[in-house]
PAPA-268362 format. One record per residue (C-alpha): residue number from 1; residue in one letter; y, x, z. Coordinates in nm, 2 decimals, decimal comma. Each point is the difference from the previous one (the first is absolute). Layout:
# PAPA-268362
 num residuo      Y      X      Z
 NUM       a      Y      X      Z
...
//
This chain:
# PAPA-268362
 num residuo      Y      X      Z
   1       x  12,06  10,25  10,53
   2       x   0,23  -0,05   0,30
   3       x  -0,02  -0,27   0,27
   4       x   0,16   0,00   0,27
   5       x  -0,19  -0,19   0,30
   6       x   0,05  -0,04   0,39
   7       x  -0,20   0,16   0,26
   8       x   0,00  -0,06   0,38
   9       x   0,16   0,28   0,20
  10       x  -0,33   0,07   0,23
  11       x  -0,21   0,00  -0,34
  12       x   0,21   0,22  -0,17
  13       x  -0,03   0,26   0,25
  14       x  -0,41  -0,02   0,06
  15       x   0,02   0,03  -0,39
  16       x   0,24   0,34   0,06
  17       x  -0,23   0,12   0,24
  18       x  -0,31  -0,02  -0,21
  19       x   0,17   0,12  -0,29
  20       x   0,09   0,32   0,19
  21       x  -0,39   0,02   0,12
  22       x  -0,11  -0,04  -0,33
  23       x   0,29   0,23  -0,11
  24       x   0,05  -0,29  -0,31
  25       x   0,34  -0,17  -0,04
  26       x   0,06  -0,33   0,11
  27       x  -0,03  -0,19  -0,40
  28       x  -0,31   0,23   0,00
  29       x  -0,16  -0,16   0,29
  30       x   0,10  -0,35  -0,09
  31       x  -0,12   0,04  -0,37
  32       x  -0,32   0,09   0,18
  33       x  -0,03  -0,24   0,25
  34       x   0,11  -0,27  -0,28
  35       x  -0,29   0,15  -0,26
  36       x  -0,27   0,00   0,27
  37       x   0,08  -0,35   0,13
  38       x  -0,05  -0,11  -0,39
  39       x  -0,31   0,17  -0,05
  40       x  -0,15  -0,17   0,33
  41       x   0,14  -0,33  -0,07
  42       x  -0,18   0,02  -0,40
  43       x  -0,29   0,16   0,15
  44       x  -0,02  -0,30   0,29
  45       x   0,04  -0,25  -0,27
  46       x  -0,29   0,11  -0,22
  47       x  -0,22   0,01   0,30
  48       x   0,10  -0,36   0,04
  49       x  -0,08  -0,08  -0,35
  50       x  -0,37  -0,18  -0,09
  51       x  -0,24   0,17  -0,20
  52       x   0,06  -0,20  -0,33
  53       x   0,36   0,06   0,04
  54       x  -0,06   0,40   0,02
  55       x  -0,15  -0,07  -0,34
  56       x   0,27  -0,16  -0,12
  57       x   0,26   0,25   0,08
  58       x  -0,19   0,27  -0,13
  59       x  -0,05  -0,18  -0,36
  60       x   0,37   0,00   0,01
  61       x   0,07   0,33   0,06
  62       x  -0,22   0,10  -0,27
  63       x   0,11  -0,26  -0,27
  64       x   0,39   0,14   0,10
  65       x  -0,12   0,32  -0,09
  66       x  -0,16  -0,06  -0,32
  67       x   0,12   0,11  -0,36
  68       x   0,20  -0,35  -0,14
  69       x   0,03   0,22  -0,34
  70       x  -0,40   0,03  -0,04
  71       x  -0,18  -0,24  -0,24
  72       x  -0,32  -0,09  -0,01
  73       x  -0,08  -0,20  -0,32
  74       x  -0,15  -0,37   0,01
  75       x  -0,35   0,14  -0,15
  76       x  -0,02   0,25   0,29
  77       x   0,01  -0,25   0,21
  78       x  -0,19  -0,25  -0,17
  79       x  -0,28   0,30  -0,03
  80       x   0,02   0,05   0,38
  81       x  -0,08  -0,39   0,05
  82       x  -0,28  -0,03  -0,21
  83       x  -0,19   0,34   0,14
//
């Protein structure tokens, strides 16, 4: 995907300078800077995040990657209760 976005003059050139240093290109760089600011930001908000939420997020994560298409029957389950 293409976007087109405006960058200061003075910015634009520190960001030419460390691409050269870095011998990257200039999207390079930014798709890196852009990736590592996400990853601190997430990282900063779980650190912010109470223990009983932690919990919370991590039941979701695995209930999203549980099988929707595998059945348990109802006397399983009952089974399961009782024992």
């Amino acid at each position: 995907m293409r976007k087109n976005i405006d960058i200061d003059d003075s910015l634009l050139t520190k960001l030419k300078v460390i691409a050269a240093l870095e011998d990257m290109s200039v999207k390079s760089l930014m798709e890196k800077a852009v990736s590592f600011f996400i990853e601190y930001k997430e990282k900063e908000r779980l650190n912010a995040m109470s223990t009983e939420e932690k919990e919370d997020l991590g039941l979701l994560l695995l209930m999203q990657q549980a099988d929707t298409d595998d059945a348990v029957s109802r006397d399983k389950i009952m089974k399961s209760l009782e024992g």
